[in-house]
Structure formats: C-alpha cells, structure tokens
N, C-alpha and C positions, 0 to 999 in steps of 0.2 A: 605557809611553809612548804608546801607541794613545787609551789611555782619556784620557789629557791632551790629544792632538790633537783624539779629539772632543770634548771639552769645551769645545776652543780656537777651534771649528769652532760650536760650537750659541751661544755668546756671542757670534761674530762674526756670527750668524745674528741672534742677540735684538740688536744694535746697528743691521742692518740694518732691521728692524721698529720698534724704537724712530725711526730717521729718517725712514720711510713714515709712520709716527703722527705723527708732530713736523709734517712736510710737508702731510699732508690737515688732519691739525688746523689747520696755521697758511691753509691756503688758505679751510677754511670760515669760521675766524673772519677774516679781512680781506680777501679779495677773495671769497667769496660772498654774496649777500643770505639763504641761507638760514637764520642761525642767528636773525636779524631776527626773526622770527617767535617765537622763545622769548626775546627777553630782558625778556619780562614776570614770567620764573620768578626773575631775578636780584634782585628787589628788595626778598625775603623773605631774604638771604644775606648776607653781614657785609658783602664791600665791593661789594658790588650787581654790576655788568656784570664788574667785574676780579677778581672772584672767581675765576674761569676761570684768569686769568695766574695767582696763586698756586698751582693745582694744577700750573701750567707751570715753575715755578721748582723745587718737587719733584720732576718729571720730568727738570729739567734737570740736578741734583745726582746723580739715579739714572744719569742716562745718560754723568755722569762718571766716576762709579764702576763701569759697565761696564769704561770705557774702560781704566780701572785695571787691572782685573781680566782684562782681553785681554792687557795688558802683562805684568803678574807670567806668565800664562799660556804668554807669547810668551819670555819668561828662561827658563822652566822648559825650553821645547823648544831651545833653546839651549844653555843651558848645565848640563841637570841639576836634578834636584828641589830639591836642598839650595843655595841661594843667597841670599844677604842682598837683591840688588834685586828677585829676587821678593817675598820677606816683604817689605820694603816696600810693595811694591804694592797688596800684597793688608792691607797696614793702613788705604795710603789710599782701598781700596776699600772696607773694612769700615766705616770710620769715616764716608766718604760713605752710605753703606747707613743705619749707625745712624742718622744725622743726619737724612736726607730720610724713613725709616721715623719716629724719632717726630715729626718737625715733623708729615706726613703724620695722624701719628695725632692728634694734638691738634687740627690744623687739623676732619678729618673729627668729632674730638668734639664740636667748638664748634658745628658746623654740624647735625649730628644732634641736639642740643638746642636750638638755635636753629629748626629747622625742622621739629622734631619730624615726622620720617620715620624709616622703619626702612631706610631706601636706605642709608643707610650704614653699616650694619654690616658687610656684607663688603666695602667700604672698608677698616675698620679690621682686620679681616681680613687683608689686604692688608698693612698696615702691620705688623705685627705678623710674617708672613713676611719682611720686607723688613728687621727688625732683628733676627731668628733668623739671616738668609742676612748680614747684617753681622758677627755675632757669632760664626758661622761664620768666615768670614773673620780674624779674630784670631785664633780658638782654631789656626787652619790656617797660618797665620804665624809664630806661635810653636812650631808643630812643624817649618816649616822652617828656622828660625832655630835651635835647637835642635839638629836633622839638622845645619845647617850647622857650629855650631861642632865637635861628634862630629867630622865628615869632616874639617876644618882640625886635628883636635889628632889623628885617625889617622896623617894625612897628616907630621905633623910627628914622627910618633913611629917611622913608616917612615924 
C-alpha cells in the first residue's frame, strides 16, 4: 500500500506542476508583451497565432486524466485494490490518455510536415508515451476489475 501512496503522492505532485505550467503559460500568453516578439513564427503553422490554444486543449484533456487517475488512486487507499470505481477511473483516465496522446500525435504530424522541422519528433515521442501510459491504464483496470469480481465471489462463497 506504500507504493500506491507514493504513486498517489508523485501524481498529486505532476498535477501541481501541470497548474504552475497552465499559470506561467497562461500569464505569458495574455498579460505579458513577451511572446510579441515570436509571433512571426506562428504564420508558417496551420492556424497561425492560435495554434498555441490547440496544444492547450491537449493539455487540458491530459490534465483531466491526471485528475482521474488521482481519484481511482485515492479509492484504492480507501477502500482496497480490488474495487469497480477505481477501474473506472482509471478507464476514464486511460481513455483521456489515448485521446489527447493521438489527437497530440497527428496534430504534431501535420505540423512537422507542414513546417518541415525535425523539432517535433520527440513531440511525437511524447505522444506516443502518453498512449502506452493510456493503455496501461486499461490493461490495470481490467486486472482490477477482475481482482474485483475474484474477491466478491470469495466473499460469497465464505
């Protein structure tokens, strides 16, 4: 149970850092003049200046599916490994994961051929962890689901 606390502990850590990112980012794009200066780069980019918000809408799905994944995490210290609203959680966390990893990855393809740079390959990189750690997530759902029903038909049979 340690090892689920830290894990409970290093997610609630990554959500804190996801909102410190969310926050400088959102302070530089609309109340500093600094990003001024670069959005000459944005015009070579599919929707020019709001390109940027698209990669913000991915992060926002990811940082749902933290939030998920805190929750299944937070039943488990509760109530036990084996429980159905953790595997749930962690399906709606998986399936957040898959979702924002490949939009993430098509997005970064369209851009990496359109912009013809090599900057975004580990981008895609990126993306491609982010629907391994999604699919993770089901496979770890289904074994709790699984555990679950085991323990309810033990239980029944005591």
């Amino acid at each position: 149970m340690k090892k689920i606390q830290f894990l409970n502990g290093f997610v609630l850590l990554l959500i804190i850092l996801y909102v410190i990112n969310f926050l400088g980012n959102a302070y530089l794009t609309w109340f500093s003049d600094f990003l001024t200066q670069f959005e000459h780069l944005y015009e070579n980019f599919i929707f020019g200046y709001y390109t940027q918000f698209v990669g913000l809408v991915f992060s926002i799905i990811t940082f749902i599916g933290l939030l998920s994944v805190k929750s299944g995490l937070k039943e488990i210290i509760k109530q036990g490994f084996f429980n159905s609203i953790s595997a749930g959680k962690f399906i709606i966390g998986g399936k957040l994961f898959l979702i924002s990893g490949l939009l993430n990855f098509i997005f970064n393809l369209i851009l990496l051929f359109r912009s013809e740079e090599m900057l975004f390959v580990g981008e895609i990189g990126q993306s491609f962890l982010l629907m391994i750690i999604g699919f993770s997530l089901y496979i770890i759902s289904d074994i709790l689901q699984n555990g679950n029903l085991l323990k309810q038909e033990n239980e029944l049979t005591i």
